[in-house]
C-alpha positions in Angstrom: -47.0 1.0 -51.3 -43.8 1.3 -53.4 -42.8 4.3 -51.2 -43.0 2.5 -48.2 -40.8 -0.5 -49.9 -38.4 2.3 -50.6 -38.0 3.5 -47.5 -38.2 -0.5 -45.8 -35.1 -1.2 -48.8 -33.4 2.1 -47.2 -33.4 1.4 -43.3 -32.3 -2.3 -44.4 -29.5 -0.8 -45.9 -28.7 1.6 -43.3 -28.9 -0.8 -40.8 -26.2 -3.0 -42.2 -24.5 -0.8 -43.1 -24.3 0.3 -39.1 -23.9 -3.1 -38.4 -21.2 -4.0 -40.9 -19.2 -0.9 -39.1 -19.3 -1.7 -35.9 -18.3 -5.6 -36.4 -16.0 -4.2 -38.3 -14.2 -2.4 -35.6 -14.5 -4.8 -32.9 -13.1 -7.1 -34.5 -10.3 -6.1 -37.4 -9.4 -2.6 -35.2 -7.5 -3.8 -32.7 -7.5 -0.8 -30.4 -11.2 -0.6 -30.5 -12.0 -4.4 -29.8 -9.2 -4.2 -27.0 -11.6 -0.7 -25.4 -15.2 -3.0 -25.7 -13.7 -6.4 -24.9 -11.4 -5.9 -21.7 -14.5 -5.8 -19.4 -16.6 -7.6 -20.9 -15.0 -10.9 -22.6 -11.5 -10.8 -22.0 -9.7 -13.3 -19.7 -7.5 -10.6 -17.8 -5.0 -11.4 -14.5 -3.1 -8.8 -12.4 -0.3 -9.3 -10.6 3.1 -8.0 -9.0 5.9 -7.3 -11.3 8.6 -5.6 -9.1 10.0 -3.3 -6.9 12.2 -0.6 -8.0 14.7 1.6 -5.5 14.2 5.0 -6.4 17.7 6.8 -7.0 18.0 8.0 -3.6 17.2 5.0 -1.3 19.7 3.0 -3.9 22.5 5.7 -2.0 21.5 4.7 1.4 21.1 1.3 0.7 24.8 1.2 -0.7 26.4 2.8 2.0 24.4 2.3 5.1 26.9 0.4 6.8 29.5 3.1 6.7 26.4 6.0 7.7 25.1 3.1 10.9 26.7 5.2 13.2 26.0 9.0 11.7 22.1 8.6 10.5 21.1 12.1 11.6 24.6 13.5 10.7 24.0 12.2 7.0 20.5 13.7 7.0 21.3 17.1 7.7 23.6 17.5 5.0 22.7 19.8 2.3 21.2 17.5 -0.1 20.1 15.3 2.1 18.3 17.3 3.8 16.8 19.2 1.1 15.2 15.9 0.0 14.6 15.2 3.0 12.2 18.3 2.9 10.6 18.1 -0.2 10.0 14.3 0.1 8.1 15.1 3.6 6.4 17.7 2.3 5.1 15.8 -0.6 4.3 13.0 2.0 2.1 14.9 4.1 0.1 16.1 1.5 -0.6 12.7 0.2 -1.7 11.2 3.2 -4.0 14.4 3.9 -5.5 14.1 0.3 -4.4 11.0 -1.3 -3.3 10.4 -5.0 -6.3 13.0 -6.5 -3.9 15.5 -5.3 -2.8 15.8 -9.1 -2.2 19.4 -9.6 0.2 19.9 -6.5 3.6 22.0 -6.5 5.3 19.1 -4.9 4.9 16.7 -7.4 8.5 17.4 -8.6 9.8 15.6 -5.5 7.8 12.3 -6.6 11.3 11.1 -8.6 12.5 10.6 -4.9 10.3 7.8 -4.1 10.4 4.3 -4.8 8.0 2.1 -6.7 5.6 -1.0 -6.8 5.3 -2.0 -10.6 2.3 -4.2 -11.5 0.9 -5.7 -14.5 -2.1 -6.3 -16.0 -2.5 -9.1 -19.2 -5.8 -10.0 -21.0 -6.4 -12.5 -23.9 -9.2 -12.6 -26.4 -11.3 -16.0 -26.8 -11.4 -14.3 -30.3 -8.4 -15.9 -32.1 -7.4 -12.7 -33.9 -6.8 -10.7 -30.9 -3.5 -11.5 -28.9 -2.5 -11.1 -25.7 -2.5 -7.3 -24.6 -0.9 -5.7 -21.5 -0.6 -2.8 -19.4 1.9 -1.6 -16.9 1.3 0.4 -13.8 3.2 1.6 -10.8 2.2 3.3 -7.4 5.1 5.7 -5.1 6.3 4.4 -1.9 8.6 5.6 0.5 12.1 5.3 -0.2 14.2 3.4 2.7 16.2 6.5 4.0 17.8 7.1 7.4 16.0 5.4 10.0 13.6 4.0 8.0 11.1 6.6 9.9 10.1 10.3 10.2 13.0 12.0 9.7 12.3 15.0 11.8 11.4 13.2 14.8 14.1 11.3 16.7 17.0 13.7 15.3 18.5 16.4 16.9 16.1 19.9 15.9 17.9 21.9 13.1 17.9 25.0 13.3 17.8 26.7 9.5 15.6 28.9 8.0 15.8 26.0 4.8 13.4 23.9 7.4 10.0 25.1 7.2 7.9 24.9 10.6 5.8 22.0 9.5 8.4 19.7 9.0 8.4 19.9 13.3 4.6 20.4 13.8 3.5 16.6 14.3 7.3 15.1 14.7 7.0 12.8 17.5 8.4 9.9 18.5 5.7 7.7 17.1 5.2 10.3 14.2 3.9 8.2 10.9 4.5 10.6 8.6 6.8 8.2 6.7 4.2 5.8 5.7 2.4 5.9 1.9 -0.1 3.3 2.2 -1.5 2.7 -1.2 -5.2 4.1 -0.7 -3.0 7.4 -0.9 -0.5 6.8 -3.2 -0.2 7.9 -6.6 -0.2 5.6 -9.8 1.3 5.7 -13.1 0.6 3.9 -16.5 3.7 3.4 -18.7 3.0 4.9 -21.5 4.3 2.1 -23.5 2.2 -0.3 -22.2 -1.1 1.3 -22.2 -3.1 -0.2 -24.7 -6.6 -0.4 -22.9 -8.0 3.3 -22.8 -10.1 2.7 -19.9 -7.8 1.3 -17.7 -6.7 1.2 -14.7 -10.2 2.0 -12.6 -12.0 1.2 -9.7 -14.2 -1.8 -9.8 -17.7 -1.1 -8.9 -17.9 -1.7 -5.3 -18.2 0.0 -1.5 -14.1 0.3 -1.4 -13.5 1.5 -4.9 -10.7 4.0 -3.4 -8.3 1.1 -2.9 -7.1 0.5 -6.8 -7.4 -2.8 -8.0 -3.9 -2.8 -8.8 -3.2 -3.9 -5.5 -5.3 -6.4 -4.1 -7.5 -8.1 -7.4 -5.5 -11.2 -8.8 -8.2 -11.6 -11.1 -11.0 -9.0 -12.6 -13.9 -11.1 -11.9 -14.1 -10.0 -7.9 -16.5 -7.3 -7.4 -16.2 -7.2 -3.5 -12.8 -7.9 -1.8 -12.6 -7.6 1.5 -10.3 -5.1 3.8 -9.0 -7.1 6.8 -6.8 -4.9 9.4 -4.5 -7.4 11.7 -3.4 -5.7 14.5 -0.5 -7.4 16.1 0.1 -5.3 19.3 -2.7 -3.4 19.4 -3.5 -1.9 23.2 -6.5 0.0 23.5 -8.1 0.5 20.2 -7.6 5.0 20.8 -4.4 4.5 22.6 -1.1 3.0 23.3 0.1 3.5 27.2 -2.2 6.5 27.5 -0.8 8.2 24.4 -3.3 9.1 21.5 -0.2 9.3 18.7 0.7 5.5 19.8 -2.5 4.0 18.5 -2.6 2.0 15.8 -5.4 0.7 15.2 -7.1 4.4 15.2 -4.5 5.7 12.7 -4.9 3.0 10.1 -8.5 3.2 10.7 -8.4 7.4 10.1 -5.9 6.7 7.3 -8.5 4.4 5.4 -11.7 6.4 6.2 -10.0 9.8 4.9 -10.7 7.9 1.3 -13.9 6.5 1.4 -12.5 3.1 2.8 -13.7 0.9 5.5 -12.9 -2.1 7.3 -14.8 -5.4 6.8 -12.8 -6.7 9.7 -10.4 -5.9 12.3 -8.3 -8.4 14.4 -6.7 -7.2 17.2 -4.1 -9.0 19.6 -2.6 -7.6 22.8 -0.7 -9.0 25.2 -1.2 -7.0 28.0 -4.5 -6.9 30.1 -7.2 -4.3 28.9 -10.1 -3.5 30.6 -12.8 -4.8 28.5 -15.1 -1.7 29.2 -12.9 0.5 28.1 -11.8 -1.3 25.3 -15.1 -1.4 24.0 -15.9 1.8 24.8 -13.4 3.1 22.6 -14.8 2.2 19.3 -16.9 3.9 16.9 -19.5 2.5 16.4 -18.9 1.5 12.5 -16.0 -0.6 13.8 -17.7 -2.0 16.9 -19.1 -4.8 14.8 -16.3 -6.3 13.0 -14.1 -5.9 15.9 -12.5 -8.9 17.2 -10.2 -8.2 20.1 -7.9 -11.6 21.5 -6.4 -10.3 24.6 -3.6 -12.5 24.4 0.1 -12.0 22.9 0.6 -13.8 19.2 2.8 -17.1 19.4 5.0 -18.7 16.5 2.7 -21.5 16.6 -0.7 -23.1 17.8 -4.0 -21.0 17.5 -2.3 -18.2 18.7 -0.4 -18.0 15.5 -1.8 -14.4 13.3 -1.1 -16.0 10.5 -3.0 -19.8 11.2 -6.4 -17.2 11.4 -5.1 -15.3 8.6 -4.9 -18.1 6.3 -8.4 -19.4 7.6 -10.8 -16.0 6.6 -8.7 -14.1 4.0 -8.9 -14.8 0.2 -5.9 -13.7 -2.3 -8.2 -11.1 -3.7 -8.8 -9.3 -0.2 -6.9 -6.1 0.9 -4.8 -7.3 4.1 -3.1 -4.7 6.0 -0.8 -6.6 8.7 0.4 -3.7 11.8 3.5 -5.6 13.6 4.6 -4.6 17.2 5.0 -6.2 20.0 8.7 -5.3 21.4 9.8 -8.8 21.3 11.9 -9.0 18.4 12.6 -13.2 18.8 9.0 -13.1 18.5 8.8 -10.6 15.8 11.3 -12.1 13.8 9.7 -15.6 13.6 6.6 -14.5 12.5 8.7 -12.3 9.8 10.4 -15.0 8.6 7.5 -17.0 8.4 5.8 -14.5 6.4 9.0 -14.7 4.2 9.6 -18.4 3.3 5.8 -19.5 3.2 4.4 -17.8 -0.2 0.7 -19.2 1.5 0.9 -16.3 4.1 2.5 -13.7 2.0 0.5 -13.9 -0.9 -2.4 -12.4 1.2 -0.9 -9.8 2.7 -0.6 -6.3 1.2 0.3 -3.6 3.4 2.8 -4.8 6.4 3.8 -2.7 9.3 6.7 -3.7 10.9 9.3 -1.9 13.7 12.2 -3.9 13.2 14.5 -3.7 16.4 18.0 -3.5 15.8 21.0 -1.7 17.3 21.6 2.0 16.0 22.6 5.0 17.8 19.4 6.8 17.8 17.6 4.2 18.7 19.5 2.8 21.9 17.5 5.2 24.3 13.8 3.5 22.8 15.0 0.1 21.9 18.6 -0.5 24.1 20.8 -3.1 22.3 18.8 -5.9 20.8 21.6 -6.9 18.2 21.3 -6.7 14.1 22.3 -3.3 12.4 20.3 -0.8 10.1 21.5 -2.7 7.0 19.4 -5.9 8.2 16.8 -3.4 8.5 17.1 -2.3 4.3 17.9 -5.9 3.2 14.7 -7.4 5.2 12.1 -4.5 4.1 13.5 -4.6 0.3 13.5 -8.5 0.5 9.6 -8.0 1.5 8.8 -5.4 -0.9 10.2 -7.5 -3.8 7.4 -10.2 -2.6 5.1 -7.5 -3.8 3.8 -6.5 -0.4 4.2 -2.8 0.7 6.4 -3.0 3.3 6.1 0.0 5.9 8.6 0.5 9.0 5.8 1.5 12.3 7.5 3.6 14.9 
C-alpha cells in the first residue's frame, strides 16, 4: 500500500511538473505561444501591402516615352537583351513547374522581377501576447518592352547569345510573359517572420493557390476560383487558332498545379455554334461552364462586373481575362474596375490587352490613340490595388 502511494505521489508530481512546463511556454515564451496559437486562437487578417518595381522595369518605366518609338531597338541591346534571356528563361520554367522549382540554375535572374508584398497580422485574446506580423512577397513580371513576349512580335535576332528556345513557342499570341501566382515564387522577410509555420496552404481541394493571395481572413477553408472570360470565342480556340484561346490556357495553366475551376463565365460577342461550343469542353469544366453569347456592356445585365459582384465573395480567387478589341469598351470597364474599390477588391488576377499606338503594334492594332507610357502608368496603377495585373496578347 505505501509503495503504490509512492508511486501515485510520483506521477502527481511528474504530471505537473509536465503541465507546469508546457503552460509555461505557451504563455511566458513568446515564440512558442505565437507557433501553438496562430491557428488555433489567434485573430489573424491578410492583406495587400504593395507593389514594388523591380530595378529593371523602374528603367523602362522612366524612359519609355523616349524608347515609344525604338521598343525592339532597346531590347536587343546588350543588357537588355541579356535580361531579356535570362528573365524568359526563368519564366518558362515557372510556368512549366511553378514555385516548387526551388533548386533551379535560374533563380539568379529572380532580382529582375517585380513584386506583390503582403502581410499577415494576428493578435492574442491573451493580454500578454501583442500583435505579431509576417511579411511575404510573390515575383511578377516586370513591365518591360511591350509589356509581352519579348521574342515574339520583334524582328528575329540572329546571335549565338540567343538560345533556340527563346523562338520555339514565340508567336504572336505567345503568353510566355504572364506569372500567374499559382506559379510564382514567394518570399518571407526574414525580419518579419515570427510564426514558424507560416505561410501554408489551408486545408482544402485548391491548396496550390497560397493564401496569400486570395484569404482576407484565416477562417475560410474553401474559397472559390472563378475564371471571367471577357472575349472568350470557342472555349479551344480563337478564329481557328489553338494558341488564341483563352479560356483553355488559363484552364491548362491552373490544372498543371492541382487547381480547378469552381466556375467559369464566359462572354463573346460573336456567334458560336452552340454544338461546337459545347463540344469543346472537358468534361470537368462542362459543369460550371456558363457561356453568354453576347458582347459585355458598361452597364445593364450585361455588365461583367454587376454578375461579378452578385456570386463572388472577397475571399474567392477571381482571375478576370480582358479582350474584346474595342478599347472604348475596354477602357470603361477598366476604369470602372479602377475607381469602385467594390469590383476590385474581388478580383486577383486581371488580363488585359490594352490598345494603344506603338510601332510594333500598328500592323495588329492600327492607330487607336494613347501611347506605351499609358500602358505602364494604368497596369502599375492596378497592380498597386493589389491585383496582379497581366498584359494578354
Amino acid at each position: 500500500m505505501g509503495k503504490f502511494n509512492r508511486n501515485a505521489v510520483l506521477s502527481i508530481i511528474l504530471f505537473i511538473g509536465i503541465l507546469y512546463f508546457i503552460l509555461h511556454n505557451k504563455f511566458l515564451n513568446p515564440v512558442v505561444s505565437q507557433c501553438v496559437l496562430v491557428n488555433s486562437t489567434m485573430n489573424c487578417r491578410r492583406y495587400f501591402l504593395n507593389y514594388t518595381p523591380s530595378q529593371w522595369e523602374e528603367m523602362w518605366y522612366k524612359n519609355i516615352n523616349e524608347y515609344q518609338n525604338n521598343v525592339c531597338e532597346r531590347l536587343s541591346n546588350n543588357e537588355n537583351l541579356n535580361k531579356t534571356i535570362q528573365m524568359m528563361q526563368r519564366m518558362i520554367e515557372l510556368q512549366r513547374f511553378g514555385r516548387n522549382k526551388t533548386n533551379s540554375e535560374l533563380q539568379t535572374s529572380d532580382n529582375l522581377f517585380s513584386r506583390m508584398f503582403y502581410r499577415e497580422e494576428c493578435q492574442s485574446p491573451h493580454p500578454n501576447i501583442s500583435l505579431k506580423s509576417v511579411d511575404a512577397s510573390y515575383l511578377i513580371e516586370p513591365l518591360i518592352g511591350l509589356l509581352r513576349d519579348p521574342f515574339s512580335i520583334c524582328s528575329r535576332i540572329n546571335s549565338s547569345s540567343i538560345p533556340n528556345a527563346m523562338y520555339e513557342g514565340a508567336v504572336v499570341q505567345s503568353k510566355r510573359f504572364i506569372l500567374l501566382s499559382i506559379a510564382a515564387p514567394s518570399f518571407i522577410d526574414s525580419s518579419s517572420n515570427q510564426f514558424k509555420n507560416f505561410p501554408n496552404s489551408q486545408n482544402n481541394k485548391n491548396s496550390n493557390a497560397f493564401p496569400w493571395i486570395y484569404l482576407r481572413t484565416t477562417d475560410i477553408e474553401h474559397p472559390k476560383v472563378i475564371l471571367f472570360d471577357l472575349g472568350s470565342s470557342y472555349f479551344g480556340a480563337w478564329g481557328g487558332d489553338m494558341t488564341a484561346a483563352s479560356s483553355l490556357w488559363l484552364y491548362a495553366y491552373y490544372k498543371r498545379f492541382n487547381v480547378k475551376f469552381d466556375r467559369i463565365i464566359a462572354f463573346e460577342y460573336s456567334s458560336l455554334d452552340p454544338k461546337n461550343a459545347w463540344n469543346q469542353l472537358p468534361d470537368d469544366v462542362f459543369p460550371i461552364y456558363t457561356l453568354i453569347n453576347v458582347g459585355v456592356a458598361s452597364d445593364g445585365k450585361f455588365n461583367p462586373w454587376t454578375m461579378l459582384e452578385t456570386i463572388a465573395q472577397p475571399q474567392d480567387h477571381v482571375i478576370v481575362k480582358l479582350d474584346i478589341d474595342t478599347p472604348i469598351l475596354e477602357n470603361a470597364l477598366i476604369n470602372q474596375l479602377l475607381n469602385d474599390s467594390k469590383i476590385h477588391s474581388l478580383v486577383d488576377e486581371l488580363c488585359f490587352e490594352h490598345h494603344i499606338t506603338v510601332n510594333e503594334m500598328i500592323p495588329y492594332w492600327q492607330r487607336p490613340g494613347g501611347s506605351l507610357k499609358d500602358s505602364y502608368t494604368l497596369f502599375r496603377k492596378i497592380r498597386e490595388l493589389g491585383i496582379r495585373m497581366h498584359s494578354w496578347p
